[in-house]
N, C-alpha and C positions, 0 to 999 in steps of 0.2 A: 689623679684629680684632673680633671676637664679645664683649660683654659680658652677660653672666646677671645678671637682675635680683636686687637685695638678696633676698627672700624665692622663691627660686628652687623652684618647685616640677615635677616631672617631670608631661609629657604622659601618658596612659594610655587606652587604647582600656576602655570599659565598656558596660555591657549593661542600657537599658531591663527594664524587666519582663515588656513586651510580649514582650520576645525567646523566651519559650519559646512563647508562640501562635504565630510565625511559623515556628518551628521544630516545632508539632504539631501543631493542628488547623487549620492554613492551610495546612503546606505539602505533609501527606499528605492524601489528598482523601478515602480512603473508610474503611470499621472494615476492609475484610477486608486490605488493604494494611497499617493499623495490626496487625494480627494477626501479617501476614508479617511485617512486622519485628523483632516479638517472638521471634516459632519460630525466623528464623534465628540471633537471637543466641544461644538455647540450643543451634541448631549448633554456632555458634563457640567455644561452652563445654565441647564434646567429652561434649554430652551423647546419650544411647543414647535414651531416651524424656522423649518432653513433652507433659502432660495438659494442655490445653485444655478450662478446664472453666468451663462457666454456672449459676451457680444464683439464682432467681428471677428470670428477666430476662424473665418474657413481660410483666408488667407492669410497669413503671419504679418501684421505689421504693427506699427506705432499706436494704432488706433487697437490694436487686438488686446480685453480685459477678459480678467477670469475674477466674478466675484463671490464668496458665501458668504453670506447672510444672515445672520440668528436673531430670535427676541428673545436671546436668551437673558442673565443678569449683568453683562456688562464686566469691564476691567476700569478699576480705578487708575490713577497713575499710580500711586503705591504698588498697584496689582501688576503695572508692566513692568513695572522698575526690578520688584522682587518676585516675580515669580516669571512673568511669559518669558523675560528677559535673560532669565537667568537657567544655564544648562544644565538640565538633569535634577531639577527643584522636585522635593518633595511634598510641596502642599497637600498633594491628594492620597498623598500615602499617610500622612495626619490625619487628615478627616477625609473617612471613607464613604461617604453617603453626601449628597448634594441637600438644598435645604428642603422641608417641608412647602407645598404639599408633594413634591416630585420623590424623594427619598431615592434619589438613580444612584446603584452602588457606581460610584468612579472609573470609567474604562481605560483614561488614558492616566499611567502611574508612572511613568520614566521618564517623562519632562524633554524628549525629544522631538514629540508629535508633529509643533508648530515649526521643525525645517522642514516640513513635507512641499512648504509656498516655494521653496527654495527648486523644487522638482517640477514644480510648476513655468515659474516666471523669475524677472532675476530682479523684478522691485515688488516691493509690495506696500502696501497703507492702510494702516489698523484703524479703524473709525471706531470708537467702542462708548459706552456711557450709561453709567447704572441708574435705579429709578433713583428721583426725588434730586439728581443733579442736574446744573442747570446749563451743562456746559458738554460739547463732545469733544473728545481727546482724538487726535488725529497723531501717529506716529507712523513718519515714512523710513524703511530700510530699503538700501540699495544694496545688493549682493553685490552687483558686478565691482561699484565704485572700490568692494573690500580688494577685489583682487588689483584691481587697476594703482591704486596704492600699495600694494605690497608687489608688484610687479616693479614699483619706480621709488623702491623701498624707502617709500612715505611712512608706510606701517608695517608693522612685524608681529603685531599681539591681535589677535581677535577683542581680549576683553578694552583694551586701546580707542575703539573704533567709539565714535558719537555719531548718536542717530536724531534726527531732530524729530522735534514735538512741536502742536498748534493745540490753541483750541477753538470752537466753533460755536454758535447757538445752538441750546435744545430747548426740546420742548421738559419741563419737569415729568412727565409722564411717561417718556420715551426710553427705555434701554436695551441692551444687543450689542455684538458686535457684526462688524463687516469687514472682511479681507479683500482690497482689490489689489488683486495679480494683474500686474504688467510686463512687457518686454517678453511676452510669453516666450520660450525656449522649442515650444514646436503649434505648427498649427493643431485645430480640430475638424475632422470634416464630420458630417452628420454621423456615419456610421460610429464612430469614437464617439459622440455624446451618446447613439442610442446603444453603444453596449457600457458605457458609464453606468447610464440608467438602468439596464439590466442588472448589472452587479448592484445598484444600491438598494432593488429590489430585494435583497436580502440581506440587507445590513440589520434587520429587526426579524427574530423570529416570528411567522405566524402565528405558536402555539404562546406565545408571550407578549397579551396584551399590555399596551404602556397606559396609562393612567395616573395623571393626566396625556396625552398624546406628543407622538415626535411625528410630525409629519414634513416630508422633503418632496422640493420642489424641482425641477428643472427648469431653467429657461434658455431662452436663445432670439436674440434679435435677426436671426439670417434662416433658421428653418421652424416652420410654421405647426409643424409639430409639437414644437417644445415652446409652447406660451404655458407659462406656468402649470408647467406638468407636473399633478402630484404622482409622486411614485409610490405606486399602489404593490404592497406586499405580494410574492406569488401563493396562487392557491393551487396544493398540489393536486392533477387529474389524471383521469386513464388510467394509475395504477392497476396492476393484476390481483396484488398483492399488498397488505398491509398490518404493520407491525406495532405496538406502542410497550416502550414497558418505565416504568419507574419505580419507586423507591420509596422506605418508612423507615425515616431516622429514628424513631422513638423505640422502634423494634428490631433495627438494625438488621434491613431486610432490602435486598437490591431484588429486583426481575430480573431474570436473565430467560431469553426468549431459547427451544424446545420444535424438534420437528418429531409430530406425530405419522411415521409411514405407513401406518394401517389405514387411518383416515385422512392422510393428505393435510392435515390441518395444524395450524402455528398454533401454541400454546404457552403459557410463561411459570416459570419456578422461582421461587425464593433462594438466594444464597445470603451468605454475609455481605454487607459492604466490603468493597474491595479497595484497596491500600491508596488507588488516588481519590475517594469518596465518593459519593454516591451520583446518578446519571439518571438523567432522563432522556427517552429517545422513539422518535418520530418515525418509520423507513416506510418507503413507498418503490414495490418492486418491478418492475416492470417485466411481465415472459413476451415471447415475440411478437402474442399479437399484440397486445397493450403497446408495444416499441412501435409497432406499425402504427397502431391508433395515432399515438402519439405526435410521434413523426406527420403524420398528416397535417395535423392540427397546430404543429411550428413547421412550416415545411422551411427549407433551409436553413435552421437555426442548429445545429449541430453541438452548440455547448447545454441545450436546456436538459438535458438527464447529466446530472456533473457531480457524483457523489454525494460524498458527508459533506455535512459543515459542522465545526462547532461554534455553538452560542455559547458566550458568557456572559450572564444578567440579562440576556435577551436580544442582545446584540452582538454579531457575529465576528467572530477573533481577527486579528489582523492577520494570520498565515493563511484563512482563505478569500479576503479582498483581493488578491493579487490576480489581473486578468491576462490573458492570454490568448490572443487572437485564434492562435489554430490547436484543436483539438488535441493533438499527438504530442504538443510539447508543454502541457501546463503541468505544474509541477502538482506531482502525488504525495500531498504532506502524507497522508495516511497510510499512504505504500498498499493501498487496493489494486493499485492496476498490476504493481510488482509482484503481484502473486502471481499473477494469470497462466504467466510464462510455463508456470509449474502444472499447469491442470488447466487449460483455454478453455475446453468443451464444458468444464462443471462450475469452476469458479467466478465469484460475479465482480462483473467490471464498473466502472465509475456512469458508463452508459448505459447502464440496466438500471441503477438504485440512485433513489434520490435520500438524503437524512437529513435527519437535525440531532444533534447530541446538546443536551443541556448542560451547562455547566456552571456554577458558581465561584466566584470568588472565594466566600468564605464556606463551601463545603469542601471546596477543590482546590487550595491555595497553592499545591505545587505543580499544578499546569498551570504553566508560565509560556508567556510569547517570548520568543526570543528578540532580544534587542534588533536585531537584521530585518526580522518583519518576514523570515521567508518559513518558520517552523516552529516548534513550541524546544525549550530547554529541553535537552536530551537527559533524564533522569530516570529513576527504575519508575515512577508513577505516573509517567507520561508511556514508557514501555510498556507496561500492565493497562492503561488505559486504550492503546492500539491493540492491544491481545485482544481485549473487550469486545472492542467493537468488530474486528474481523471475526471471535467468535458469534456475534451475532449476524454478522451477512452470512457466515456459513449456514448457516438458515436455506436460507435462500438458493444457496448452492443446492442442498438435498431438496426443495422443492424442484428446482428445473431436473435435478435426476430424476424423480416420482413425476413430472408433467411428460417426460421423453419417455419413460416407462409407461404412461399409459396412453397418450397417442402411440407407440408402439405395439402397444397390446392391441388397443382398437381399429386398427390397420390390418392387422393380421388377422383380427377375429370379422372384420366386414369381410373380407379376402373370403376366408375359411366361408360365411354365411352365405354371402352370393354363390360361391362353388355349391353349398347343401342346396340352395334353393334350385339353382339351375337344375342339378340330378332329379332334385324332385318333380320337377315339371317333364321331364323325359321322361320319368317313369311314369307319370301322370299320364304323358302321350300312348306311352305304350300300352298302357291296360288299357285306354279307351280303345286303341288300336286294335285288339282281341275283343273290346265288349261289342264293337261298333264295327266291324270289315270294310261296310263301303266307303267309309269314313278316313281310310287311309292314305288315298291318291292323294285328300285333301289336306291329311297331316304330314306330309312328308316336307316340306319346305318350314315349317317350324321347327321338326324332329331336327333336322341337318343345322338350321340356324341356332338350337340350342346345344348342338356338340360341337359346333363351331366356339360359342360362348362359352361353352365347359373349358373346350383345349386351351383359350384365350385367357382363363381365368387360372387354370395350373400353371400356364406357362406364366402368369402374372407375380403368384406366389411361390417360382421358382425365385424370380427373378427378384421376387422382394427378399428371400433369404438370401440371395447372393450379394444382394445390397447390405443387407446387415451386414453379414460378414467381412466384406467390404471394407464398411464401417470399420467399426472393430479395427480389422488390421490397420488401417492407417491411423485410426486413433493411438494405437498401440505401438506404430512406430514413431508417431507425433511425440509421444509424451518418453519413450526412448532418449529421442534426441533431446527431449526438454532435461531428462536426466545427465546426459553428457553437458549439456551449458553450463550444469549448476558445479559439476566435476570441474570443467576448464576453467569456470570464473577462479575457483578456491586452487585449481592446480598452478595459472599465473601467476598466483602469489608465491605459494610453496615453491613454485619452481626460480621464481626469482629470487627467493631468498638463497636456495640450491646454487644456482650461477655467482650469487655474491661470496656466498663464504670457499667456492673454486677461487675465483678470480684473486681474493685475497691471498692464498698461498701461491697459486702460481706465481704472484707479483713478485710473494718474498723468495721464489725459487729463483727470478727473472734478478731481483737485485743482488741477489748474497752468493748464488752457486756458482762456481764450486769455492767454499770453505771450508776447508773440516771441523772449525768450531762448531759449525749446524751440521754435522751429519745427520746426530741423530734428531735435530729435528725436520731435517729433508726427509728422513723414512717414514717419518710418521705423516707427515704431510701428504708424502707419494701413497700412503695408506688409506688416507683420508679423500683424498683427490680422487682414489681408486673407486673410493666406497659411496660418494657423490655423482659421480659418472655411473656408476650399477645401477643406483635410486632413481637417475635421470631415462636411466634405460628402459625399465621395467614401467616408470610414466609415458617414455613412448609406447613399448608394445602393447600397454593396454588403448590409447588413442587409437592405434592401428587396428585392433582389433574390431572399432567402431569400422575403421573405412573401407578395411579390406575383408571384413566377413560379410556374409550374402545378408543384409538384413530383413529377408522377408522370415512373417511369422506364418507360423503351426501350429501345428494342434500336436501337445507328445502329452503322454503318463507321467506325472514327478516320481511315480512308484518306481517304472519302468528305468525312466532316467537315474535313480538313485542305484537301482538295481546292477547299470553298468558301469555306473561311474566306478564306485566300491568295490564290487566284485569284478570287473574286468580291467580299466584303466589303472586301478591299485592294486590291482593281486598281486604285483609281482613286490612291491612296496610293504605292501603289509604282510608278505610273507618274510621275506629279512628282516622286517623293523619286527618280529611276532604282532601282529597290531590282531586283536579280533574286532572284524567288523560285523556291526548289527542294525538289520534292519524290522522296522514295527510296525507298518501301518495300518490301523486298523480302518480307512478308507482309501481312496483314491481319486486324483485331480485331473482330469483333465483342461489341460492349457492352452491357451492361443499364445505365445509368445514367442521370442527366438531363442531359441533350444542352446545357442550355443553362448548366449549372454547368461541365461539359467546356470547353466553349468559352470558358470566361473562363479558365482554365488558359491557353490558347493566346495569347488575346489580349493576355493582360498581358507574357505572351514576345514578341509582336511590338512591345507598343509600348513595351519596353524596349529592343529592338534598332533600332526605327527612330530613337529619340534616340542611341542607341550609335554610327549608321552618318551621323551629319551631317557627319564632318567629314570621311571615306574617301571619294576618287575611285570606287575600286570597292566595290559594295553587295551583299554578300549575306547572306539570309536560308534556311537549310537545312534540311530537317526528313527525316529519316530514320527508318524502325522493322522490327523484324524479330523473330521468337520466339529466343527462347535458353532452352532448356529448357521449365517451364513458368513462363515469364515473357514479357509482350510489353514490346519497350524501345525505346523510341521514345529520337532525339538531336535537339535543339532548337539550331541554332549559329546565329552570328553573325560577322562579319571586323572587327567593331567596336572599339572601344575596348578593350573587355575587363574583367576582375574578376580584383585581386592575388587570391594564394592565401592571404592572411591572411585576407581576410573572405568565403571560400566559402561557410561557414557563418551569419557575419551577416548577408548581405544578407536572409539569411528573419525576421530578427526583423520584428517589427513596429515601424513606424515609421523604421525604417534607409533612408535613399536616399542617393545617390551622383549625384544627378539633381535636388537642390530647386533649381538657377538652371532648368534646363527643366519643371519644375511637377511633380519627384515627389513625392510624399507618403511613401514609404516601406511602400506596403501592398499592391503588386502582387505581389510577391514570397511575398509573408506567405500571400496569397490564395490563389497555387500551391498551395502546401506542406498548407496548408489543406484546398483542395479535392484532392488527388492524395490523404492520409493517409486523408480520408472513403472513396477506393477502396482502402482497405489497399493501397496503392500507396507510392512514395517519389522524392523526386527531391532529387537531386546537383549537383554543378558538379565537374565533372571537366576533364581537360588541353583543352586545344581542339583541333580538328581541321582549325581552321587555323594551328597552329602558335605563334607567338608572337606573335598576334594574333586577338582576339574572344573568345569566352565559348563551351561546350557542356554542353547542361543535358541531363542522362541521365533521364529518366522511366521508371519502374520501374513497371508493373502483374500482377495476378494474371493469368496466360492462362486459367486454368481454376478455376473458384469451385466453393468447398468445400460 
């Protein structure tokens, strides 16, 4: 039985003072984010227009106000008391839709919004007053004054604090609120308000008219530019390229956008809706010359090609209001640029594509903003939602391969044409030459100046094949090294976990030895110790291998190559181990790559199947390959042991073996995967083709490079 103490007093959750820094200027990061927060809740207020207005803010002082503005519907006192007032209120998660005739689904739902003023300025004063009342409410908050008393610990509780209240004359007809921000926390100079107003150019999608209208204004008493400047939605231009696809609930039927490379042209499919619901979606691509066009037309604006955005209700989410002065550090919610690394020359960056992704509230309820304001909730439908949309820039990617393929081609083919033409006109000379004799003294300074133009035009398409090639190889060492980055990043970790669990026994070697009550766990430790140090080994030699092999590419036979690996580097191997090796190809590749990263591909397939085949009477090792379309697919088998179908997929992680009593390490596999991705290539484990018994690794490469 439970007894309450005599002077029984109830528990109660309370709130530091601190609590509204953590909730304003810590946990919105920049003013023009603070901004949006503000505009949208005069959305939410079913307001038509809101003035954004600065006066005196180029230099920081007593006189310097920041005010928004709405005619939206006003706060009662009730309405500050219980709800502005109070943190983390759920009014608008009650009722989801504002009043008729506006019907605006609710943007701001976490009751945090309004310490954004707190990012701003460190006083502020709410002016607010709904129709048909006859009185304005004025409430001032002083941030600073919270700390200034709990600094001279006056106060200790946030909820403690009193803010005072007036009230004013109105007109009966008049309502809206007004925020004036004071004691502003940093100046503004012109360039801060005109890229404010650039970002709130897309605080409303274009494809999403509002009706009745939210129109925003800018003002400014110091630059002449901004007298009630309405901000006008961007209309996107110069595209090369352009995309749209959406969706029919009632058929449960999403678009998903389709590159045609016969005919160069975008096209859209039906799938099912997919698990975060259905999308709608805008893209506007830009290829180089469109970027030049472009570029002309904002000359020094550098942020106006800036990726996706997502719209929700038709106003844009709070992860991408966040501004960023310089190009190279704004944060990529959508992880587009973080691909690039992987593929530079093919993959499109944030400064090629512009987008709008639609989204809804109640089709899309689990893309969620995250409370921090910097990303959406990490969940699997926010996951599948970014799958989405990089599936669909990938688009785009196979268009700029097909647009470099056929400047490509027509380069080579004006090249080729001017060469026919020129021959032709010599031989033109020449038969006149024979029709007409006297006629020759005269032809003879055309004749010379068109084999002049001949040699100049061979030697032109010498030298444009050599440029290809060129190409090519540095492409092919570029995307090499882009393959070791992706190794290092995931080896730092492996390997720091490697150095911890050392460090660990060595410590208990360091405190306890010599004891004989641990001997035997000193052997095993020193076993352990041993077998951590080989793992740590074999991750140097293979980094070394990057530094200290010659990494220029060539052109070798994988036939040719398979031919010595097997049959000369193994013979002496698979004559001890009986291994029979077999080779099938019923075509052959030739490759630009380096022959000796190739070759550890294979080896580490062989000497995973030669531990595979220890304990089998019969031993074979199989290698097959053949074109299938434009792919060449080589099959790597074994009669061995084999791999469940549950970890087809793990065995490529790093550090994963199924082999540490015969000295795996877990990085052979890794290495594959590795090196095969460096050839935009891909490899698998598929059924085996000996049936229910051994392993068959499918190797995927490009037959013909772009």
């Amino acid at each position: 039985m439970n007894n309450s103490p005599k002077n029984y007093e109830p528990l109660k959750w309370r709130f530091d003072v601190n609590t509204f820094r953590l909730l304003g200027r810590e946990l919105i990061t920049d003013r023009i984010t603070a901004v949006f927060e503000l505009v949208k809740n005069a959305y939410d207020a079913n307001a038509t227009e809101v003035v954004v207005s600065f006066s005196n803010v180029n230099n920081q002082n007593s006189n310097s106000i920041i005010s928004i503005k709405d005619n939206g519907t006003g706060m009662s006192f009730e309405d500050i008391r219980d709800k502005w007032m109070v943190v983390g209120t759920n009014s608008k998660r009650k009722t989801l839709y504002s009043d008729a005739p506006f019907n605006r689904r609710f943007v701001g739902e976490k009751g945090i919004g309004r310490f954004a003023v707190d990012k701003l300025g460190e006083k502020v004063k709410i002016i607010t007053k709904q129709e048909n009342e006859v009185e304005w409410l004025n409430v001032k908050i002083d941030w600073d004054e919270y700390e200034i008393k709990a600094a001279n610990q006056q106060l200790t509780l946030f909820t403690d604090v009193e803010n005072e209240y007036t009230y004013s004359d109105g007109n009966i007809t008049e309502h809206g609120t007004e925020l004036v921000i004071t004691n502003l926390n940093e100046p503004w100079t012109k360039s801060d308000i005109e890229r404010l107003y650039k970002e709130l150019t897309k605080i409303v999608s274009p494809f999403y008219p509002l009706n009745p209208p939210f129109n925003i204004y800018v003002n400014s008493n110091e630059f002449t530019d901004f007298t009630k400047r309405l901000v006008e939605v961007d209309i996107v231009k110069y595209a090369s390229h352009t995309a749209e696809i959406s969706f029919d609930i009632l058929k449960n039927e999403q678009d998903t956008l389709k590159f045609d490379p016969l005919n160069g042209k975008i096209f859209t499919e039906k799938v099912p809706i997919k698990s975060f619901g259905p999308v709608a979606m805008n893209l506007f691509f830009f290829n180089t010359k469109a970027k030049r066009i472009f570029n002309q037309a904002f000359k020094g604006d550098e942020t106006r090609i800036d990726g996706l955005k997502i719209y929700r209700n038709g106003l844009v989410t709070t992860p991408f209001a966040e501004y960023n002065d310089h190009p190279d550090t704004k944060r990529d919610v959508l992880g587009i640029d973080k691909r690039l690394w992987r593929d530079i020359f093919n993959r499109i960056s944030t400064r090629e594509v512009i987008g709008l992704v639609a989204i809804t509230k109640e089709e899309n309820p689990l893309i969620i903003d995250a409370t921090n304001r910097q990303d959406f909730v990490d969940n699997n439908e926010y996951r599948e939602l970014k799958k989405f949309i990089i599936e669909q820039l990938n688009i785009f990617s196979e268009i700029k391969i097909y647009e470099r393929s056929l400047r490509q081609e027509d380069g080579d083919n004006a090249l080729v044409k001017a060469e026919e033409n020129v021959q032709s006109f010599s031989e033109a000379i020449h038969k006149l030459e024979i029709e007409k004799p006297d006629l020759k003294l005269a032809l003879q300074p055309l004749k010379k100046q068109a084999a002049e133009v001949s040699n100049s035009l061979k030697r032109g398409i010498t030298a444009q094949k050599e440029a290809k090639q060129e190409y090519v190889r540095k492409e092919n060492i570029y995307l090499s090294l882009m393959s070791l980055q992706d190794y290092a990043i995931r080896l730092s970790h492996a390997v720091r976990t490697s150095l911890g669990k050392t460090k660990r026994m060595a410590e208990f070697f360091k405190n306890k030895f010599p004891n004989a009550r641990f001997d035997d766990r000193f052997k095993e430790y020193a076993l352990l110790i041993y077998d951590e140090m080989e793992t740590l080994n074999k991750v140097i030699d293979f980094m070394l291998s990057y530094a200290g092999s010659n990494i220029d590419f060539e052109d070798f036979s994988i036939k040719q190559m398979l031919n010595d690996l097997l049959f000369r580097s193994y013979k002496q191997t698979f004559l001890s181990e009986k291994i029979t090796a077999l080779i099938e190809f019923e075509d052959d590749l030739i490759i630009n790559a380096n022959k000796k990263f190739f070759e550890d591909i294979f080896q580490n397939f062989v000497s995973n199947s030669i531990k595979a085949l220890e304990t089998n009477d019969s031993k074979i090792i199989k290698c097959t390959g053949k074109i299938i379309d434009d792919q060449f697919v080589i099959y790597f088998s074994d009669n061995g042991t084999g791999i469940s179908k549950d970890k087809w997929k793990k065995v490529f992680e790093i550090y994963y073996t199924s082999t540490a009593e015969q000295g795996g390490a877990g990085l052979g596999l890794f290495i594959v995967k590795t090196r095969i991705e460096a050839l935009h290539g891909n490899v698998e484990i598929i059924d085996s083709e000996f049936g229910d018994r051994g392993v068959t690794f499918k190797i995927t490469l490009p037959f013909k490079k772009n």
